[in-house]
C-alpha positions in Angstrom: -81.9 19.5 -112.7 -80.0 18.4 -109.4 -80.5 20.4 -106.7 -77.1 20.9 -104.4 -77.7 21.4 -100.8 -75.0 22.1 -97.8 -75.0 23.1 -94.5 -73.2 25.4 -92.9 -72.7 26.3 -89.1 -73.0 29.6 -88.3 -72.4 31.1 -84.6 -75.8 32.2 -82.3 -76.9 35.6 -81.8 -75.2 38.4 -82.3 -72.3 36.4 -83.4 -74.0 35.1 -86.3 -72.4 37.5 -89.1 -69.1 36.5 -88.4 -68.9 33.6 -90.8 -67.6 32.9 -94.4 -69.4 30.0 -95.4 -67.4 27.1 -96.4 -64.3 29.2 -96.0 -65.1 29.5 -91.7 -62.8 26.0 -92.1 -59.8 27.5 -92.8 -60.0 30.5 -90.6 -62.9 29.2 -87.6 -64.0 30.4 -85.2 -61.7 29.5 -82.3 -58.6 30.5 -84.1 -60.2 34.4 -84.0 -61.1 34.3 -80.6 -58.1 33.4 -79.6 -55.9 36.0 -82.0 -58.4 38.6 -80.5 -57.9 37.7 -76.9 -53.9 37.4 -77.6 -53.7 40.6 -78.6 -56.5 42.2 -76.3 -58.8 43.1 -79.2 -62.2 41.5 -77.9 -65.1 43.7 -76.7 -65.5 44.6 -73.3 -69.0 44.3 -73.4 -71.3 42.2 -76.0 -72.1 44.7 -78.6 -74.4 44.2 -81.8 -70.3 44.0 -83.5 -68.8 41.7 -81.8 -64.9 41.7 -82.8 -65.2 38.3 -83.7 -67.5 39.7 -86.3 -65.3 42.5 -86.9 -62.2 40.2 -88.2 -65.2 38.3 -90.6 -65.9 41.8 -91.9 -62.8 42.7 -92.9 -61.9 39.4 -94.4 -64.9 39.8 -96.3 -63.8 43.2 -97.5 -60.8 41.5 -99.2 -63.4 39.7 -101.4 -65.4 42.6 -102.2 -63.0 45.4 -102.6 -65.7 46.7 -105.0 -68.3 48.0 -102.9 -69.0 49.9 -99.5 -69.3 48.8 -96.4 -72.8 47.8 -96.2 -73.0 46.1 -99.3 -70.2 44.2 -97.7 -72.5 43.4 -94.7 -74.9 42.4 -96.9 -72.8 39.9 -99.1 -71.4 38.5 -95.3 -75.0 37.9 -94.3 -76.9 36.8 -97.2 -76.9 32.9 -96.2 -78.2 33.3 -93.0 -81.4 33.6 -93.8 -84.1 33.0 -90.7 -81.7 34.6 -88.4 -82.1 38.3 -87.0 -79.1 40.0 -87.5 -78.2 43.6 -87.0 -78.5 46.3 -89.4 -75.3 48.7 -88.5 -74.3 52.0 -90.7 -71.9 52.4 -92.6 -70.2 54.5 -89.5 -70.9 52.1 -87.3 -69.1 49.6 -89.4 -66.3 52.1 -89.9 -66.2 52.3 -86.1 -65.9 48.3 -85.8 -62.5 48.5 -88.0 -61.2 51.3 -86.2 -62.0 49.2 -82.6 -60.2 46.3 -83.6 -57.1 48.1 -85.0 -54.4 46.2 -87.1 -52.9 43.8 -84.2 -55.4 40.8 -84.7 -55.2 40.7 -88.3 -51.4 40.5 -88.4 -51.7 38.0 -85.9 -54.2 36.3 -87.7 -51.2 36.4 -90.7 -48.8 35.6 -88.8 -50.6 32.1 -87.8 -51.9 31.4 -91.3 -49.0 32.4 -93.7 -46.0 29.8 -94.6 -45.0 27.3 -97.3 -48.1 25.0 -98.6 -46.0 22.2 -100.5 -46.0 19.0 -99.6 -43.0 16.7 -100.5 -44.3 15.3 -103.8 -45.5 19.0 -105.0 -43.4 20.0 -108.6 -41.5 22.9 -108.3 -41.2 23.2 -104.9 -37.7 21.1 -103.9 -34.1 21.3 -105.3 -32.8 18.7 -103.7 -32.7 18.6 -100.2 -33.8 22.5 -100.2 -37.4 24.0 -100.7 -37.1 27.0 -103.1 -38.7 30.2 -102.3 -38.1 34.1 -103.2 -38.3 37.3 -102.9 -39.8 40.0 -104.9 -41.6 43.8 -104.8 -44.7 45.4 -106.2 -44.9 48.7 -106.2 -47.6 49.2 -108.3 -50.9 49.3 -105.9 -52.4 52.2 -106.0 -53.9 53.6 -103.1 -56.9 56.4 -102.7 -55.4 60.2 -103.2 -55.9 61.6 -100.1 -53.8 63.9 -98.2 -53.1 61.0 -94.7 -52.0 59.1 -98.2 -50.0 61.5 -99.8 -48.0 62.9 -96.3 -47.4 58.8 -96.1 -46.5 57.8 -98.9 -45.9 60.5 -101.4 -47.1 60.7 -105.1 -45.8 58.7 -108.1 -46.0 58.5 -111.4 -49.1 55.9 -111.6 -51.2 58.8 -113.2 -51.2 60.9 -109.9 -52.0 58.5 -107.2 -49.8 57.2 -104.1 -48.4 53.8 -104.3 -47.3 51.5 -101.6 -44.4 48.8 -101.8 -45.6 45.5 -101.3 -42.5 42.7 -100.2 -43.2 39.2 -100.1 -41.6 36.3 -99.4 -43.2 33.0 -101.5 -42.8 29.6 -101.7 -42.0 29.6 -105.7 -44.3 25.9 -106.2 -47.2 27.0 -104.5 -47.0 30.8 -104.6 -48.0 30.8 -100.9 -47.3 33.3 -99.2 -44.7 32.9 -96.4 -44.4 36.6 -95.3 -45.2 40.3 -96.6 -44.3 43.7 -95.4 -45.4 47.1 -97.4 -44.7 50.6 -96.4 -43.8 54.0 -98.6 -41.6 52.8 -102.2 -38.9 55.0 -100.5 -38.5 52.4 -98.0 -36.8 49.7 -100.7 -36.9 46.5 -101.7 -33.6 45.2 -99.6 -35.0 47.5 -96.9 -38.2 45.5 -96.8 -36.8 42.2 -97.9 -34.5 42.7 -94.7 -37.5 42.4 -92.5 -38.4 39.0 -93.6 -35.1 37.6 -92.8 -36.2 35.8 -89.6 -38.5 33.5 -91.9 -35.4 31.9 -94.3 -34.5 28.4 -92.9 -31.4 26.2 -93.8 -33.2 23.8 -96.1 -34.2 26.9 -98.1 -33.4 28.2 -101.4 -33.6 31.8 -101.9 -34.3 33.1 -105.7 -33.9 36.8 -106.5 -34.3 39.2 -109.1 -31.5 41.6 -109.7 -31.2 44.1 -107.3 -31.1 42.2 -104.4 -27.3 41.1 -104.6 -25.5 44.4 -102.4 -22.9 42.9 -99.8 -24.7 43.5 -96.6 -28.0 42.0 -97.7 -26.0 38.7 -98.9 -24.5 38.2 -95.8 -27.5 39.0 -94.2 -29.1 36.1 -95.9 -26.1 33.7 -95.6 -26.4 34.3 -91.7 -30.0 32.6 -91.9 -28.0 29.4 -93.2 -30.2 29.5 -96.7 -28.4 29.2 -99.5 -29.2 31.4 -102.9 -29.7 31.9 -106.4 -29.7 35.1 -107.8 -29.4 37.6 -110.6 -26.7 40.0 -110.1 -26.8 43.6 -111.9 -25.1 44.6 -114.8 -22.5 46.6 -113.1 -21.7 44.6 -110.8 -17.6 43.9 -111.1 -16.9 40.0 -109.3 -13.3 38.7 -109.5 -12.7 35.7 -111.3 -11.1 33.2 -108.4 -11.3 29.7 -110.0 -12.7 29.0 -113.5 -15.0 25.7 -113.0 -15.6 23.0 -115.4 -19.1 23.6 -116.3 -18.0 27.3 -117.4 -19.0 29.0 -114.5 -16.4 31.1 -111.4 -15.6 31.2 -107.9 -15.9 34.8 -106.7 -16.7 37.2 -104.1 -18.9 39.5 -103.1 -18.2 41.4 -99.8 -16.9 39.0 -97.8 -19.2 35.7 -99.0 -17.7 33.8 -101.0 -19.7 32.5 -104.0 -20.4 31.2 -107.4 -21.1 32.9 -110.5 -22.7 31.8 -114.0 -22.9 33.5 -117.2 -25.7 32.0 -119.1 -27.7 32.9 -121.9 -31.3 32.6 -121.7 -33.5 32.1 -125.1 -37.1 31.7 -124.4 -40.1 30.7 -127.4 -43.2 31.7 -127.4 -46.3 29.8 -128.4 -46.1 31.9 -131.9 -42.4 30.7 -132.7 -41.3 34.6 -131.6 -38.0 34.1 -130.2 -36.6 36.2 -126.9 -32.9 36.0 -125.9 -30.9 37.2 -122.8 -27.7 37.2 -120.9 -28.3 36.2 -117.3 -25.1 36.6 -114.5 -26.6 34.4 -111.8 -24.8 34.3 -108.1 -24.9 31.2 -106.1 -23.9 30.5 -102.7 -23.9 26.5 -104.0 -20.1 26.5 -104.9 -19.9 23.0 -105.7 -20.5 23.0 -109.5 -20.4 18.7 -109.6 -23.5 18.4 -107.5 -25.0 21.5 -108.8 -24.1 21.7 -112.2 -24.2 25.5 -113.7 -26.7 24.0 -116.6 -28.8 22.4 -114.0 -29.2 25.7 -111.8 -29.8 28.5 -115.0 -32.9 25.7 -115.8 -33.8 26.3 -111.7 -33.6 30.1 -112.0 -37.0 30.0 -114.0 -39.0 29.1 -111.0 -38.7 32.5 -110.0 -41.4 33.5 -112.2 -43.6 31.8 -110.6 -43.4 34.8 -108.0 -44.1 37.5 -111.0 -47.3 35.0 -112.2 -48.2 35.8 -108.5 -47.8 39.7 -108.9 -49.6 39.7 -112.3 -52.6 38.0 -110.4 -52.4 40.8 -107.8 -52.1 43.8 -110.1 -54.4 42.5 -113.6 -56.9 40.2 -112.4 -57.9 39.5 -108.5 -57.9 44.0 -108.1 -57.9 44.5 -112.0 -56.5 47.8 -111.3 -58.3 49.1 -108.7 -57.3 51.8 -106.3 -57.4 50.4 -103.3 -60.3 52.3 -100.7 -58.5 53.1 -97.6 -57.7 57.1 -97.3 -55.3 56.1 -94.2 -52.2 54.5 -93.2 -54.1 52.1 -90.6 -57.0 50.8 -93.1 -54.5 50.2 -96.0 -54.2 46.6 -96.2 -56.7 45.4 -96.2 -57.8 46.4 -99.1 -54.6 45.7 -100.7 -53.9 42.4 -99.6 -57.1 40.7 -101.3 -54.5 40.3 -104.4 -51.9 38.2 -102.7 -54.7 35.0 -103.4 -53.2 32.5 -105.6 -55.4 31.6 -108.1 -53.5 27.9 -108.4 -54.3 26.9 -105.2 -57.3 25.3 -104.4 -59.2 28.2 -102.0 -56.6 30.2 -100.8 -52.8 30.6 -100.4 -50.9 32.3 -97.7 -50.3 29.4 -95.4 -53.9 27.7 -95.0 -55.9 31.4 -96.3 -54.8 33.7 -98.4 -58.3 36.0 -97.7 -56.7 35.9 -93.8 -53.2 35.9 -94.5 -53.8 38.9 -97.0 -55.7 40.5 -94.5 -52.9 40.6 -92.1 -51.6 43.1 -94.5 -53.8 46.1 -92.6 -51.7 48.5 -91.6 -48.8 47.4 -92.5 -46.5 44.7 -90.8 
């Protein structure tokens, strides 16, 4: 039998609770004090719930959606055994979320989210550009009360509200570079739109179908990043120049692009065979340094943001309904599924518990 033994600092006092164990590295101490006194969320006064322990709290709510409030407490102060801690309610503990409000934990997101590869990591780069992409959920259900409903509306997801969920991910790490949610009414270009400010010129944006109107192309050609999309089945592009490898010169709006017909024929594990027609839309024009074979192959990576999504929806929540009965408490709840289960801790930047987190409220 080997016994396994690690130390862990913990802060004095009443400050005690607000610690995750190992995970205090990624998100410590002085990078919440400071996100609390940038957006003038610290106490006024030294309470028994210090805000510092406030952010800990709801961090540890992300990884224990399951139970209340206390039972959170408890799980938060379980190592610190030796060390008098407080005891608070459940009310008081619903008091401490309320005090701190959303504005440190989006600024707490805001420092922690953005790409994770380094240069060497697979499916990251296409040449000199970093691939990343867009994508919705809108299948997080949220508790059925009435604050929920005059939000957000019912849906068909067996009676209960749902809330849109946008990110922005970098497609080899599944990190997660930004996220906005709101009411599904709001859209996915709508939301995507918001994210804008976050696209770079070394990037390479993938997209699902849906995403190809004019305005929200030239939006994203603005940002200087160059993309790779699916376009939708009724959508009519005029054949400019036939290319060598087979694929056009077109436009859409006023941007000119490129656009490939390929077929898609995917085998399963059990020999089944699935086949499909794929009109992809490129802002990389030159088809001899970016062959139309070479970027259909690319266009797969943008799974890796659905992979993300199943995690979110089947196994990190496993279906829950998320617990908050507001608009203000939403997220963060909801954001404990944008973890990436491939990366080593957490995604999101440098913590997907914190980045996630930054989801409260909505962005």
């Amino acid at each position: 039998m080997t016994a396994i033994t690690r130390t862990v600092t913990v802060a004095a006092g009443r400050f005690a609770p607000g610690h995750l164990g190992e995970l205090t590295a990624v998100v410590p101490f002085e990078l919440v004090d400071a996100v609390l006194e940038e957006t003038r969320s610290m106490q006024r006064r030294l309470r028994d719930l210090p805000s510092r322990v406030g952010v800990y709290f709801l961090l540890a709510m992300c990884l224990f959606p399951e139970v209340g409030y206390r039972l959170v407490w408890d799980k938060l102060t379980a190592g610190l055994d030796g060390i008098a801690v407080a005891g608070p309610t459940p009310k008081a503990l619903r008091d401490l979320r309320r005090r701190l409000g959303v504005a440190p934990v989006r600024a707490l997101f805001e420092v922690l989210a953005g790409p994770l590869a380094r240069p060497t990591t697979p499916g990251v780069r296409f040449g000199p550009f970093r691939t990343v992409s867009f994508d919705g959920c809108s299948s997080q259900k949220v508790a059925d009360s009435e604050r929920n409903r005059l939000w957000l509306g019912r849906t068909s997801h067996h009676g209960y509200p749902t809330i849109e969920l946008m990110t922005l991910v970098e497609t080899g790490t599944r990190a997660l570079i930004g996220a906005v949610f709101g009411p599904p009414a709001g859209g996915e270009t709508g939301y995507a739109s918001r994210l804008l400010h976050l696209l770079r010129p070394d990037m390479l944006v993938l997209w699902d179908k849906g995403f190809d109107g004019n305005s929200f192309l030239a939006a994203v050609n603005a940002t200087g990043a160059q993309v790779l999309g699916r376009l939708r089945a009724n959508r009519r592009t005029p054949v400019l120049t036939r290319l060598g490898d087979g694929s056009y010169l077109s436009v859409i709006g006023t941007e000119k692009v490129r656009v490939i017909d390929a077929t898609i024929t995917v085998t399963c594990a059990d020999g089944t065979v699935f086949a499909g027609s794929y009109r992809l839309v490129t802002t990389l024009t030159d088809a001899r340094r970016y062959p139309a074979a070479v970027l259909a192959d690319l266009y797969h990576q943008r799974w890796e943001h659905e992979s993300a999504y199943y995690a979110l929806r089947h196994t990190i929540t496993n279906g829950r309904v998320l617990r908050s009965g507001g608009q203000v408490g939403q997220g963060t709840a909801a954001a404990v599924g944008v973890v990436d289960p491939h990366c080593p801790g957490l995604s999101g930047g440098q913590g997907g518990v914190a980045a996630a987190a930054g989801l409260d409220g909505g962005l």
